[in-house]
C-alpha positions as CSV (number, residue, x, y, z in Angstrom):
1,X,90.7,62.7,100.8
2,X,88.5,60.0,102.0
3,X,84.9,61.2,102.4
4,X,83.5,59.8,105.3
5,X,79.8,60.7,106.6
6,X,78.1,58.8,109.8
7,X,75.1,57.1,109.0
8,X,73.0,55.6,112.0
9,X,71.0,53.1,109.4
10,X,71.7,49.5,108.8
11,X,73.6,49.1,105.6
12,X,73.7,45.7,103.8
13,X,77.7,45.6,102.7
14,X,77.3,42.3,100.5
15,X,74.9,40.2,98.2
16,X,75.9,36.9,96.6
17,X,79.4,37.2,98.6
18,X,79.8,40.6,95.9
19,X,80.7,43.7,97.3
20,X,78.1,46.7,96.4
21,X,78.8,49.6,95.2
22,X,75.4,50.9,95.3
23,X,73.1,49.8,98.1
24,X,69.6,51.5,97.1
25,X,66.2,51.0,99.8
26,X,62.7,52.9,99.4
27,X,64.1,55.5,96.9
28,X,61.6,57.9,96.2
29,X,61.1,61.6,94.2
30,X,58.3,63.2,94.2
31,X,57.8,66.9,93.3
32,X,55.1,69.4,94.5
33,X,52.3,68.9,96.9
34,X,49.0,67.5,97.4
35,X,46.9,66.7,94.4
36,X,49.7,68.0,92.4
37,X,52.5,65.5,93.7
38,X,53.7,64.1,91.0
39,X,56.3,60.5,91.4
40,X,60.0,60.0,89.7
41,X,60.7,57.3,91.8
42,X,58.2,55.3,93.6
43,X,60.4,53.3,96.4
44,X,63.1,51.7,94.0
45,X,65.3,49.0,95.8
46,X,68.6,48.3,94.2
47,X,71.7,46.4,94.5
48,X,74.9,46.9,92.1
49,X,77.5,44.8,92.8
50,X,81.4,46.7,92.2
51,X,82.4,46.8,88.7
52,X,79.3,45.7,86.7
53,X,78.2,47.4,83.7
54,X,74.7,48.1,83.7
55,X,72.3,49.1,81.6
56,X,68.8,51.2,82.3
57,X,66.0,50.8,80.0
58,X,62.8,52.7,79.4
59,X,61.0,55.0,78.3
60,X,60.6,58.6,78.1
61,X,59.5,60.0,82.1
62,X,60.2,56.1,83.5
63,X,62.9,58.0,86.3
64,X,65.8,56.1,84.4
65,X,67.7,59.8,85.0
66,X,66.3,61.1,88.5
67,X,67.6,57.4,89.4
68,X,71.4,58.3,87.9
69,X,71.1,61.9,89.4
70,X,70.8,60.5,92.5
71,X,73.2,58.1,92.1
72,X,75.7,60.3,91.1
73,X,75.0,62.9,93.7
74,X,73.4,65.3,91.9
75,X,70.4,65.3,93.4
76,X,68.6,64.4,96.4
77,X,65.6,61.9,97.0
78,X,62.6,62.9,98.8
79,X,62.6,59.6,100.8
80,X,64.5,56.1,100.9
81,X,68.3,55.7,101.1
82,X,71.5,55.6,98.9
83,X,74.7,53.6,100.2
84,X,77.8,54.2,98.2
85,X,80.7,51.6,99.2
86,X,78.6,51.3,102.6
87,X,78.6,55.4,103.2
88,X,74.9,56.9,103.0
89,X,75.1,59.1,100.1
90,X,71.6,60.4,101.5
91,X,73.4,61.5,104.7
92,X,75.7,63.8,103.7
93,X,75.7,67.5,103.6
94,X,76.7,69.7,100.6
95,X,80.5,69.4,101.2
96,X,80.8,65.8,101.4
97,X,78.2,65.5,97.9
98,X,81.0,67.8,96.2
99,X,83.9,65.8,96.4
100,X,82.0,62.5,96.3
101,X,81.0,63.7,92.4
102,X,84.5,65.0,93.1
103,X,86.8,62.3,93.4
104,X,84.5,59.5,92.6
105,X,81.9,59.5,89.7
106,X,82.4,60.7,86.3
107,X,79.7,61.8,84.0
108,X,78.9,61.7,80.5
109,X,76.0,62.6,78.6
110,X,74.1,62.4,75.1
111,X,75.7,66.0,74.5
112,X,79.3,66.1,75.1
113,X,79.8,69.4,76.6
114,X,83.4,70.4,75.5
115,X,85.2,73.4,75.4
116,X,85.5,74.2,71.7
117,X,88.7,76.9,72.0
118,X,90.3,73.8,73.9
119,X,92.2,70.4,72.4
120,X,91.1,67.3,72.9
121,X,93.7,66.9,75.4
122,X,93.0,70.4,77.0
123,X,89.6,69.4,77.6
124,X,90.7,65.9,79.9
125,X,93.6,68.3,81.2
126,X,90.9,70.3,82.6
127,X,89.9,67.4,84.8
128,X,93.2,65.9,85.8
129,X,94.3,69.0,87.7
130,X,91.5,69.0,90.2
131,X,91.3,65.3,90.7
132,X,93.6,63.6,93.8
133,X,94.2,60.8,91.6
134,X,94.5,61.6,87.6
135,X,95.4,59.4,85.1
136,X,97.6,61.8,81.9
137,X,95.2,63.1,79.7
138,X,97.0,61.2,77.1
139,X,96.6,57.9,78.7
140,X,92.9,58.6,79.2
141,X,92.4,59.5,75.5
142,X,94.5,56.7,74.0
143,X,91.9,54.1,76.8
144,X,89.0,55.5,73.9
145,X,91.3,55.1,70.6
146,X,91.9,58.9,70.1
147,X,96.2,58.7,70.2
148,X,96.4,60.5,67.5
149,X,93.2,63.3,67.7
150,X,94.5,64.7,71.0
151,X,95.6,67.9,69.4
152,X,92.6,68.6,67.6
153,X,90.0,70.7,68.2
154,X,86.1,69.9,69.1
155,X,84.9,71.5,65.7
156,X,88.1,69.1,63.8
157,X,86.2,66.3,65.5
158,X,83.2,63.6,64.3
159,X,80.5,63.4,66.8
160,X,81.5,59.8,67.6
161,X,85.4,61.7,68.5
162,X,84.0,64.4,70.3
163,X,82.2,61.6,72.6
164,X,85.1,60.0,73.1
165,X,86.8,62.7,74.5
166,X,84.2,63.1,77.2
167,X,84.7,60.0,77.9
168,X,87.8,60.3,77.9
169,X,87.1,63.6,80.3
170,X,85.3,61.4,83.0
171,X,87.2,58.3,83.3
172,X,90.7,60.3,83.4
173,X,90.2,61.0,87.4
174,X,89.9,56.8,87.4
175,X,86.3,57.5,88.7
176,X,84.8,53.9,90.8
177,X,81.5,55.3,89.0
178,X,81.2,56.1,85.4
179,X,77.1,57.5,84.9
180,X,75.6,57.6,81.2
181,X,72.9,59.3,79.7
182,X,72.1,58.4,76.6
183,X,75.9,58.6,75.5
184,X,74.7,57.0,71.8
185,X,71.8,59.2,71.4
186,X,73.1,61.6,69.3
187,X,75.2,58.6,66.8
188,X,74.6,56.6,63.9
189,X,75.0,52.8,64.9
190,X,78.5,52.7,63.6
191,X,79.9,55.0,65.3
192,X,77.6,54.4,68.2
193,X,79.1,50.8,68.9
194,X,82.7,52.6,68.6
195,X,81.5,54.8,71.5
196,X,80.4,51.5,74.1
197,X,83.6,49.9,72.7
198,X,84.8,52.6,74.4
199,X,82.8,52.3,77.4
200,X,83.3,48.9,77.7
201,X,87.2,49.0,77.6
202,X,86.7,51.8,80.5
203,X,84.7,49.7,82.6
204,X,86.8,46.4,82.0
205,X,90.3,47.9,82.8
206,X,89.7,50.6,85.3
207,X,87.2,48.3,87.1
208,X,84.9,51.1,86.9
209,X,80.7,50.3,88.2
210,X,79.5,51.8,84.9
211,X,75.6,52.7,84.8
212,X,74.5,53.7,81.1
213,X,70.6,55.0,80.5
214,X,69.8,54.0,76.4
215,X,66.3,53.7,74.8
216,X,68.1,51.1,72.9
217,X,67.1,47.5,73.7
218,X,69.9,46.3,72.1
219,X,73.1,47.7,74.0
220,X,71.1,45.9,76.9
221,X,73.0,42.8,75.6
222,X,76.4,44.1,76.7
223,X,75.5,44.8,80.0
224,X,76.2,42.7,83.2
225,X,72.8,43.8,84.4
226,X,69.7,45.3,82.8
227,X,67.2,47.3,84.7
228,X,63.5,48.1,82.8
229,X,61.9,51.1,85.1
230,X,58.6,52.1,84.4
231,X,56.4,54.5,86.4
232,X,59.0,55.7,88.4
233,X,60.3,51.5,89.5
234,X,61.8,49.0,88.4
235,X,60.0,46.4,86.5
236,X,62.4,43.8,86.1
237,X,65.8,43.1,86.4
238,X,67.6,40.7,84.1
239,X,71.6,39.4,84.6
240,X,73.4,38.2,81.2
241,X,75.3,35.5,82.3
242,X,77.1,36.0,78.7
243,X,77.1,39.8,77.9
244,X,78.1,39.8,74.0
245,X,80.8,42.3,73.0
246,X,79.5,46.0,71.5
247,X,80.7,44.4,67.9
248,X,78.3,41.5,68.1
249,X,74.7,44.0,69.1
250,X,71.9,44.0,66.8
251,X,71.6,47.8,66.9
């Protein structure tokens, strides 16, 4: 099902000759009122060309996650616009947000959220029946180097598996958006640079536009892009014109 949503504003479809995936203009969040208003975003402008990997840096409060929440549909600015593949995201209604998240993004975050009476394979099945487009669960899991854990259970797992197989989870509907939240958070650097190999593979092969929030500065060396927010903007924006592999950071 394509979603499709009329949207009466401009929308800039390319930059440098790259198709976007995100198109981002005036984005703002601000909750309560008056003196109490407080900002998340204060009008963040942003271009993501298809198929980058980028990575969000910042600290604690910067709006590194309202940004992704927004991005990935699960939330809704107070001002400003979101294009995704030159539909406004900001212009559609409950329905069309549902199977954009849906069919389009997948999600994974610093706790992985699985089902511990289910397999690792039961736990991506759960996914693949309700998306149009499903890779096997098997294929998904042997993309993160887990061929031979598919039968085991959460609690049989390391915490570096068990992120795996959310990763596994998010990328097996061949989402054109895979959003991270701190997916090493919870890891040791070992088995945290197993976790962006992972990641990276996903993004590489599947073409997936992969967005990844990290207080680490150094998985910002594997990213296409690199965004610092601060305040609720972004302070600068940096391009690696030679992103190094997750095997050669300086964790």
């Amino acid at each position: 099902m394509a979603i499709h949503q009329d949207a009466s504003a401009d929308y800039m479809p390319e930059k440098d000759d790259a198709p976007l995936a995100f198109h981002v203009r005036g984005l703002t969040k601000t909750y309560g009122a008056g003196e109490s208003k407080v900002y998340a975003l204060r009008g963040v402008d942003l271009d993501v060309p298809r198929g980058e990997l980028v990575v969000l840096l910042g600290q604690s409060g910067s709006g590194k996650s309202t940004l992704l929440n927004i991005l990935g549909g699960l939330d809704s600015p107070s001002e400003g616009q979101v294009f995704f593949n030159g539909e406004e995201l900001t212009a559609f209604n409950d329905r069309h947000l549902t199977a954009y998240r849906r069919q389009h993004v997948g999600f994974v975050f610093q706790f992985y959220n699985l089902i511990p009476s289910l397999t690792a394979r039961e736990n991506v099945t759960l996914v693949t029946e309700i998306a149009e487009q499903a890779m096997a669960a098997e294929e998904a899991l042997q993309l993160v180097g887990l061929s031979e854990r598919m039968d085991h259970f959460p609690a049989q797992l390391s915490g570096g598996e068990q992120q795996r197989v959310a990763i596994a989870r998010a990328i097996a509907k061949q989402p054109r958006v895979l959003l991270c939240d701190e997916p090493t958070g919870a890891l040791d650097s070992k088995t945290g640079i197993v976790v962006l190999e992972a990641l990276s593979s996903a993004n590489r092969r599947l073409d997936t536009t992969t967005l990844v929030i990290t207080h680490n500065a150094g998985i910002a060396e594997m990213a296409d892009r690199v965004l610092i927010m601060a305040d609720g903007a972004i302070k600068e924006t940096r391009v690696n014109t030679q992103p190094l592999k997750p095997s050669e950071l300086s964790w």
